[in-house]
C-alpha positions in Angstrom: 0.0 0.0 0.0 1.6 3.5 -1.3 0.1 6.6 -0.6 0.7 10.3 0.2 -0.9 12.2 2.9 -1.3 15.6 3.6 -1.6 16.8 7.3 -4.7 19.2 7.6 -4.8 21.7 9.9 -7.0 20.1 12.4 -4.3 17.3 12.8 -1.4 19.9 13.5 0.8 19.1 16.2 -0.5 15.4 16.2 2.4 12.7 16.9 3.2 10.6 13.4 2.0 7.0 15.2 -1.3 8.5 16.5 -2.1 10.0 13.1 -1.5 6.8 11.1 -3.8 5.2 13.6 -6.3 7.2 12.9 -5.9 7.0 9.2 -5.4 3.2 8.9 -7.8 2.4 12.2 -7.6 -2.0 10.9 -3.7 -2.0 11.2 -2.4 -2.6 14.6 -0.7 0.3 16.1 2.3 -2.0 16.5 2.9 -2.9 13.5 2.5 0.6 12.4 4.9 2.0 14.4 7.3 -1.0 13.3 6.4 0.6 9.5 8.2 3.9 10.8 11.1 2.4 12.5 11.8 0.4 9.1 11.6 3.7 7.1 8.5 2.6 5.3 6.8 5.9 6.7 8.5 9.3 5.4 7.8 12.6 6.5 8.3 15.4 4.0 10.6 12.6 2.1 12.9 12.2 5.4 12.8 8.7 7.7 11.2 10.2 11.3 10.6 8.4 14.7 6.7 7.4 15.6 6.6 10.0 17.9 7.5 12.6 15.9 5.1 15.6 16.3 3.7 17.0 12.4 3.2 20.2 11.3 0.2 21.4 8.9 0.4 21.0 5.4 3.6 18.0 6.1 3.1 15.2 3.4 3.7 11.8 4.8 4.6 9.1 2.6 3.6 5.7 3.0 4.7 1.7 1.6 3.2 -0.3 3.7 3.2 -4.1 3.1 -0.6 -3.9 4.3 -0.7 -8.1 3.6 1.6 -8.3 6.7 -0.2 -6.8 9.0 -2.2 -8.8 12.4 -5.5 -9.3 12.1 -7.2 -6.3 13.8 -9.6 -6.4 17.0 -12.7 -8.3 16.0 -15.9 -7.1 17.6 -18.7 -9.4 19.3 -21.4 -7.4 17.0 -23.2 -6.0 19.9 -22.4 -2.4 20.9 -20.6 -1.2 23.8 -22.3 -0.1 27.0 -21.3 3.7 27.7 -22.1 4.3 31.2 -20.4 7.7 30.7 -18.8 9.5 28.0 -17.2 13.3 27.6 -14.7 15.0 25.3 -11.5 12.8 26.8 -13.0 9.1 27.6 -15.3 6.4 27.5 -16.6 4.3 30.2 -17.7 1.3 29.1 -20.0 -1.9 30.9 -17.9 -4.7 30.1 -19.8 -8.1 29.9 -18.5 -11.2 31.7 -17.0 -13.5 29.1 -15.5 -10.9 26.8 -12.1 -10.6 26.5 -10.8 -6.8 26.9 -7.8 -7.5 24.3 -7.8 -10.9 21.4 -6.5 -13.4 23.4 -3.0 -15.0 22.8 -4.0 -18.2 21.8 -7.5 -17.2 19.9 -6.6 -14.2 18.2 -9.6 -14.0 15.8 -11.8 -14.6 18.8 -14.2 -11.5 19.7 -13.0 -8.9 22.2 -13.8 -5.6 23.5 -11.2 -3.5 21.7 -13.1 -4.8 18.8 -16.1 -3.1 19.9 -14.7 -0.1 20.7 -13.1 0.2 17.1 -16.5 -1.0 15.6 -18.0 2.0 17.6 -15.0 4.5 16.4 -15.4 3.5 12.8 -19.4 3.6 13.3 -19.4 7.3 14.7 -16.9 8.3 11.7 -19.8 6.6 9.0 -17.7 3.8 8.6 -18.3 0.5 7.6 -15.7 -1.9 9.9 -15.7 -4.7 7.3 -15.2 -2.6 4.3 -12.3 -2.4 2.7 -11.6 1.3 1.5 -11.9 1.4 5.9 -8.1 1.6 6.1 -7.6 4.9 4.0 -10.4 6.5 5.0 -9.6 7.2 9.0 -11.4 7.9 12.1 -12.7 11.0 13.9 -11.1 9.2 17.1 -9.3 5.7 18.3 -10.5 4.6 21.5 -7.6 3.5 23.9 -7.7 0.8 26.4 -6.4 2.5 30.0 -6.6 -0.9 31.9 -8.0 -4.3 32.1 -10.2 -6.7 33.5 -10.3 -10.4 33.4 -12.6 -12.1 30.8 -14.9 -13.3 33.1 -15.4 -10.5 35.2 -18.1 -7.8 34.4 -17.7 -4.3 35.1 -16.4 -0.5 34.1 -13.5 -0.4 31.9 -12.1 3.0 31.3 -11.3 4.0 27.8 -9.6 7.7 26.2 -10.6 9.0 23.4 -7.3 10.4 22.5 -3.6 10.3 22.9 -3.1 13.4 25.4 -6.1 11.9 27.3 -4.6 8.1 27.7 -1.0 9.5 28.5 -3.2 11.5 31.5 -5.2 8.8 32.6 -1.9 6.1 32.7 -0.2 8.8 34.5 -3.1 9.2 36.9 -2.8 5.2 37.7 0.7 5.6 38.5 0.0 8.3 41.1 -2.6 6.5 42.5 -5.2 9.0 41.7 -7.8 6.5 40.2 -9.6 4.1 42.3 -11.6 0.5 41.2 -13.9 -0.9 43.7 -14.8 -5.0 43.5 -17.3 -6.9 44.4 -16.1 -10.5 45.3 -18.2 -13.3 46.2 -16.1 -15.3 47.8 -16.6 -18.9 49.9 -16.5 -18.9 53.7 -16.9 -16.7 56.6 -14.1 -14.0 55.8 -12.8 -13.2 59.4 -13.4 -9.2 59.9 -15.8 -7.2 61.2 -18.6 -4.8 59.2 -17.2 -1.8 58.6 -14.0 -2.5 59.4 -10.8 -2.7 56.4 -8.1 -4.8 56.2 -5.2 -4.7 53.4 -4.0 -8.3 51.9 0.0 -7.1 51.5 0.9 -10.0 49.5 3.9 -9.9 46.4 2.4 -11.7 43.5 4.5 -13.6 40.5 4.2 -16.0 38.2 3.8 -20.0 38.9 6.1 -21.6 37.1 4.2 -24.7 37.3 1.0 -23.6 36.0 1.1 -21.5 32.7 -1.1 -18.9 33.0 -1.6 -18.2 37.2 -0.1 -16.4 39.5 0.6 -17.0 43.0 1.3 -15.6 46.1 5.4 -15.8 46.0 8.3 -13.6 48.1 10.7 -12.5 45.1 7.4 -11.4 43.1 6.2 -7.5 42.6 4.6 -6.2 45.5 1.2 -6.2 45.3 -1.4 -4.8 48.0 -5.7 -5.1 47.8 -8.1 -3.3 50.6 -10.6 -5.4 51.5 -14.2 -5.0 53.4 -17.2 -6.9 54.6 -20.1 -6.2 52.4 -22.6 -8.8 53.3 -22.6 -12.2 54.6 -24.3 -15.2 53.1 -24.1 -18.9 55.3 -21.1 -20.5 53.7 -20.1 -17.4 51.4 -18.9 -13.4 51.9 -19.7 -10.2 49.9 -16.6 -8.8 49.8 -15.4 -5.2 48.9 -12.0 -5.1 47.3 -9.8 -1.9 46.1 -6.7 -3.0 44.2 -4.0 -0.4 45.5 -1.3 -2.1 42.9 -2.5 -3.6 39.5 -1.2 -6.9 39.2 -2.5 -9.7 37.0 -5.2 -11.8 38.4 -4.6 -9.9 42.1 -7.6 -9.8 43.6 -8.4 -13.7 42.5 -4.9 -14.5 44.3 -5.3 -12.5 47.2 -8.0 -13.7 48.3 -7.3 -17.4 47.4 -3.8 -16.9 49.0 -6.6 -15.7 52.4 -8.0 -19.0 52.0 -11.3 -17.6 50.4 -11.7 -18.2 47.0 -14.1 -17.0 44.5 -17.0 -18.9 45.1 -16.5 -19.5 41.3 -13.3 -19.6 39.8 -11.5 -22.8 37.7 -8.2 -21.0 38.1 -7.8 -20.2 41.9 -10.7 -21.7 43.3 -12.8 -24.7 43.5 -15.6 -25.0 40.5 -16.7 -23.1 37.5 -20.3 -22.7 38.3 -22.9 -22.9 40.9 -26.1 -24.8 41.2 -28.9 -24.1 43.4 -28.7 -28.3 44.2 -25.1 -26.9 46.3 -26.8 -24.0 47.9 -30.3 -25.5 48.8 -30.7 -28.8 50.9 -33.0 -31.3 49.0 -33.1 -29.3 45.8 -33.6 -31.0 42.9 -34.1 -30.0 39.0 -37.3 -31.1 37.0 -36.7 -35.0 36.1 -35.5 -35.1 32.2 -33.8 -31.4 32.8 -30.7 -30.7 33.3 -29.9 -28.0 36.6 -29.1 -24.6 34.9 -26.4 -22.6 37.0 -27.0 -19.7 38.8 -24.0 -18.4 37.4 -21.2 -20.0 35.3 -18.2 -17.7 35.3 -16.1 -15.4 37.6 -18.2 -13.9 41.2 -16.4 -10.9 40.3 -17.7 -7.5 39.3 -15.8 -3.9 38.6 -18.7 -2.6 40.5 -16.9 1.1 40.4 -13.9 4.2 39.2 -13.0 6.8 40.4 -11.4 9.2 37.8 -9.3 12.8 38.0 -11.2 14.4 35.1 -10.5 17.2 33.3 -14.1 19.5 34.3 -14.0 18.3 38.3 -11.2 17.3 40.3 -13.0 13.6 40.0 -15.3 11.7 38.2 -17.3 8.7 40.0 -18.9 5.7 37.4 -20.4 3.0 39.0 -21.7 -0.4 36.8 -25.1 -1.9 37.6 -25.3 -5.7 39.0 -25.6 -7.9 35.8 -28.7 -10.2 36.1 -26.8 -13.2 36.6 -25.2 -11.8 39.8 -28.6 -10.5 41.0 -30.2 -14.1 40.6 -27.6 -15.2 42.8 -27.8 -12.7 45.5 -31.4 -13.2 45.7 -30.9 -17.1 46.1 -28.5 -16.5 48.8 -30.3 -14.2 50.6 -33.2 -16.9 50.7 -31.4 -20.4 50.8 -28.4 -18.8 53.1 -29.3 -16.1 55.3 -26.5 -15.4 58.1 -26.7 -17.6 61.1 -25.8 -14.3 63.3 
């Protein structure tokens, strides 16, 4: 792919890798910025660095070997949740059982960056799956700020632009942004309402089971506040603010506790619950089989707290999803609290 672009006023002062972003919105900004480091990106007929910043009426000049390039993002065809939206970000209700980012070993699988570029190309009358897409650009590209595990549901915060995301990243850094948890976890977790306690646990790693993490002295230091919510017979409602943001760190604190989700394959002890294991002498219809009350993680980014650029902060919270609600309810009637 050759072409020649001129920068418009509007896109003064734009950085080289963010404008081909928005001009080629299928291509992975990786491998874009790859295209620049090989010289296959020109500006005014000289070899620049991605983050070089453009001046109006600058031609860049482009051969990109377009048949190299990842497969982008693919979308789950169902639109994005904004729970809240200005000039500078998104906040999005991510469903349980999407994957924020494609997934290492399912890279054509649907994801929620795929969505968010589905929305991007939507708002800029776009058509995602056609192919004059690449050339045409975008009026923004949505950037992921963090993460949260496939199976949990919840608020994922997303900027709208590159001065945004660098702000945002910076404000995780300081501390300045806050994600609250709710955790259904099994057992009676030992600490009173309304007190807090902090899990200060390091987290790496295991080497003997790709793909976890466990509790471990030489990993990165890792700390999670944790409070009382609401107890259930056999289970806890548990509050949980992630002061570091490691991989899976909630799941593994609390595990590492000795309270587990009450579903989670990884760290914990089954991958669904049944009514049957809640409710003495329950039993399904004969010829039907027992449908779960819930079949992935009992965890949900109930909450953020955002520095924002009107108000010193922003606060977005994410409704209950209906599967979490069934099982409160069923808890709250099969396992009310013995004191």
């Amino acid at each position: 792919m050759s072409q020649h672009v001129v920068v418009s006023r509007e896109r003064g002062g734009i950085e080289l890798d963010e404008l081909l972003c928005l001009l080629f919105p299928l291509l992975n900004k990786g491998f874009l910025r790859a295209q620049v480091r090989a010289g296959r990106v020109l500006v005014d007929g000289t070899p620049a660095a991605p983050s070089q910043r453009l001046r109006t009426d600058q031609v860049i000049s482009l051969d990109i070997p377009e048949e190299e390039a990842p497969l982008r993002p693919m979308g789950s065809g169902v639109a994005p949740r904004v729970l809240y939206e200005d000039a500078d970000v998104l906040v999005i209700d991510k469903p349980s059982g999407l994957a924020v980012e494609p997934e290492r070993w399912e890279r054509a699988g649907a994801c929620l960056s795929g969505d968010l570029l589905d929305l991007a190309c939507e708002r800029s009358d776009l058509t995602p799956s056609d192919p004059s897409v690449p050339t045409a650009g975008l009026g923004f590209r949505p950037r992921l700020v963090h993460r949260i595990d496939k199976g949990t549901s919840g608020v994922v915060l997303v900027a709208k632009h590159i001065e945004s995301e660098r702000r945002l990243r910076g404000a995780f850094e300081d501390g300045l942004i806050e994600k609250r948890y709710l955790a259904l976890v099994e057992g009676d977790f030992p600490l009173a309402q309304g007190e807090t306690d902090t899990i200060d646990a390091a987290i790496a790693p295991d080497r003997r089971r790709s793909g976890r993490m466990c509790i471990a002295a030489g990993g990165k230091s890792s700390r999670t506040r944790v409070s009382v919510e609401r107890r259930f017979r056999g289970f806890t409602l548990m509050a949980c603010v992630p002061l570091t943001g490691r991989t899976h760190q909630i799941r593994v604190h609390l595990a590492g506790r000795g309270f587990p989700l009450a579903v989670d394959p990884q760290y914990g002890h089954r991958d669904r619950l049944f009514l049957s294991e809640l409710k003495r002498g329950y039993r399904p219809k004969r010829g039907r089989p027992e449908t779960p009350l819930i079949d992935r993680l009992t965890l949900h980014a109930a909450r953020l707290r955002f520095p924002s650029v009107e108000s010193d902060s922003r606060e977005v919270e994410a409704p209950l999803p209906k599967d979490w609600r069934r099982l409160e309810k069923q808890l709250a009637k099969v396992r009310p609290p013995t004191r």
